[in-house]
N, C-alpha and C positions, 0 to 999 in steps of 0.2 A: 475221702471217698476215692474207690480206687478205680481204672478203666470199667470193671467190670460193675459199677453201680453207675457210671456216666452213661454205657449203655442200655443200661433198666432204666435209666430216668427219661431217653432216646425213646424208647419203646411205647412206655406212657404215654408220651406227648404222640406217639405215631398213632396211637389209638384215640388218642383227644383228637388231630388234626390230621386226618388220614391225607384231603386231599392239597393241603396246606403245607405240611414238612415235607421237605427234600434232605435227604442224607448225604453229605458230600464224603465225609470219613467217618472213624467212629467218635472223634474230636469234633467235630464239624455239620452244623445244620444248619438249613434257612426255613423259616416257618412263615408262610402269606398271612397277612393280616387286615381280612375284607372289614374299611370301616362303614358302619352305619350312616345312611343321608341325615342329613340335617333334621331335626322335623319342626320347621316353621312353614307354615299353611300359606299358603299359594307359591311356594319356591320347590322350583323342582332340581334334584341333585344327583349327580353319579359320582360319588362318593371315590377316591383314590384306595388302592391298594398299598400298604406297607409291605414293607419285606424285612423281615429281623433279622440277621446275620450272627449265630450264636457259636462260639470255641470255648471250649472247656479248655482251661489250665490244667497242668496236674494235679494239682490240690484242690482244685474246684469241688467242693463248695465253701472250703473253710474260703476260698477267693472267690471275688465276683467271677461270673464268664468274663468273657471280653465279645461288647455288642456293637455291632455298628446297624446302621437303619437305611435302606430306599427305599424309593418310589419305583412301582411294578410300572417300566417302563409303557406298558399298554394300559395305564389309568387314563383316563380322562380328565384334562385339565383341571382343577380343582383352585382351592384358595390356600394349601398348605404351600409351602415353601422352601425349598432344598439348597441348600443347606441351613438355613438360619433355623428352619423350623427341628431338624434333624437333633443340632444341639439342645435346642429347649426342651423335646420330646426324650431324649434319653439322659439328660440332668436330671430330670425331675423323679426319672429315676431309681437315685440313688438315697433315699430315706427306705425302701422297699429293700435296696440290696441289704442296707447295711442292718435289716429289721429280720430278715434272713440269711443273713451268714453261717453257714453251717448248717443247713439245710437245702432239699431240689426247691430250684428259686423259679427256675424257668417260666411254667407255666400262669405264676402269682408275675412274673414280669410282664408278659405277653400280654395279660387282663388289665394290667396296670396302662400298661402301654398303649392297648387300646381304646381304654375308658378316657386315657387322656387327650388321643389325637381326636377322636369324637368331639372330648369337651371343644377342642380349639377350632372346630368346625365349625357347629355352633353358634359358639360365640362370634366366631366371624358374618355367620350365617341372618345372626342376629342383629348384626352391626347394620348390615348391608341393607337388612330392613326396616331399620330406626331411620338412616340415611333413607330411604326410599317413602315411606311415611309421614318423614319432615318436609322432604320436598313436596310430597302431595299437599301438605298442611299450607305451608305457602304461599303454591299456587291456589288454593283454595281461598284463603284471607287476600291473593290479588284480586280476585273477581269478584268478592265479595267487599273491597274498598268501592270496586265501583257503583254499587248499591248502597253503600254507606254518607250519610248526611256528614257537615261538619258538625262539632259538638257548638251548639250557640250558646254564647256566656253575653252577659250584659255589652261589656265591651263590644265582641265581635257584631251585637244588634243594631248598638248606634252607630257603629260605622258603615253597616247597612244601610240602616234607616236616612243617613244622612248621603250618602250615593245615592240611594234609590228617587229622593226629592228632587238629588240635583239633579238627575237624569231626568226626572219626570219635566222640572224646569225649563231644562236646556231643551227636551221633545216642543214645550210648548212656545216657544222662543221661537222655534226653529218655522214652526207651521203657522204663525202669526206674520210671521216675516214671508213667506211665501202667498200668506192672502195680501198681502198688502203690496206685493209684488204683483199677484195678479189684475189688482185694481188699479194698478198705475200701468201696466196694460192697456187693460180694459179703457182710462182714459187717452191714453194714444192712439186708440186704434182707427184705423182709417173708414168710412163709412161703408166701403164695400164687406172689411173684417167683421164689421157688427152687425152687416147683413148677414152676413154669412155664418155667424155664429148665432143668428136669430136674435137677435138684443134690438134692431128695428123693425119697425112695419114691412110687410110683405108686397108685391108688386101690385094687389087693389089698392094703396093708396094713396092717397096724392101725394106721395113723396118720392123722390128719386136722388141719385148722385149725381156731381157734377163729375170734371174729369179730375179732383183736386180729391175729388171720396167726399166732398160738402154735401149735406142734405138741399134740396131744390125743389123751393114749391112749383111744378112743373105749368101750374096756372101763370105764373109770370114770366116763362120763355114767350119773348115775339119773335114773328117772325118774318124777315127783310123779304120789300116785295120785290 
């Protein structure tokens, strides 16, 4: 193919991508390549722009072009990656070239090119949300342990059942030992105490204290003339 069919195949692609090719010479164009957002549901995306960088050889098309690839410096941050991704995206390439040698390849690249950088969208896009899902699942099974019993098996019963008795034991132990603490108390206490705790007679009756806390039948104080 000679100049003059590099520019008819120029022309084509100008009426495919009017507002997309830029003609730098008659060897030389750059065509934009708006890709599609992701489409996974609740992710929102602004999608990067590629730039194809296309030079005709002279013998193009019995030869590949010669393509190089960027990022339309006013994209918006994205998950593709330049250059690592640059090479992967125009390797992959080359099954397309070499399936059209000898024929205008251009346009059959462009669509290749762009059904690819999509796929790798995607699939990142996809990733991001398996990751984002897994962790909801997680914390989800966290809060949801805390609602969860242990599983009881015979074992884990009698070793309950055999704590639970000794606790009960040791509760009972403990509060037998404190009445019996209070009744030894109770028998020390001084006669004003067991007044005052009401455990004796009140002041109608013949009983009183002496200054020792002794009860005093108050009929046998005398008294010196």
């Amino acid at each position: 193919m000679g100049l003059e069919e590099q520019l008819q195949e120029i022309e084509v692609l100008q009426s495919i991508y009017p507002d997309e090719l830029t003609q730098i010479s008659d060897t030389n164009y750059t065509i934009r390549l708006v890709l599609e957002p992701p489409s996974i549901p609740g992710q929102v995306h602004e999608p990067p722009t590629l730039i194809l960088h296309v030079t005709y050889p002279p013998t193009y098309p019995d030869v590949p072009p010669m393509l190089d690839l960027t990022l339309d410096p006013t994209s918006p941050p994205s998950s593709l990656s330049f250059p690592d991704d640059k090479t992967t995206l125009l390797t992959a390439l080359a099954p397309t070239i070499d399936e059209n040698l000898g024929m205008e390849m251009v346009f059959t690249l462009t669509t290749t090119l762009k059904e690819s950088a999509e796929e790798m969208l995607n699939s990142r896009a996809q990733e991001k949300e398996n990751k984002r899902e897994e962790e909801i699942r997680r914390e989800e099974e966290k809060e949801m342990e805390k609602f969860r019993g242990t599983l009881v098996t015979h074992e884990r019963f009698t070793v309950w059942r055999e704590k639970f008795f000794a606790e009960l034991e040791e509760a009972k132990k403990r509060e037998k030992e404190k009445e019996d603490e209070e009744k030894t108390k109770e028998k020390r206490m001084t006669g004003i105490e067991l007044y005052e705790r009401g455990l004796v007679g009140t002041a109608d009756d013949d009983e009183n204290e002496d200054r020792d806390g002794e009860v005093t039948d108050l009929s046998q104080l005398k008294i010196k003339d």
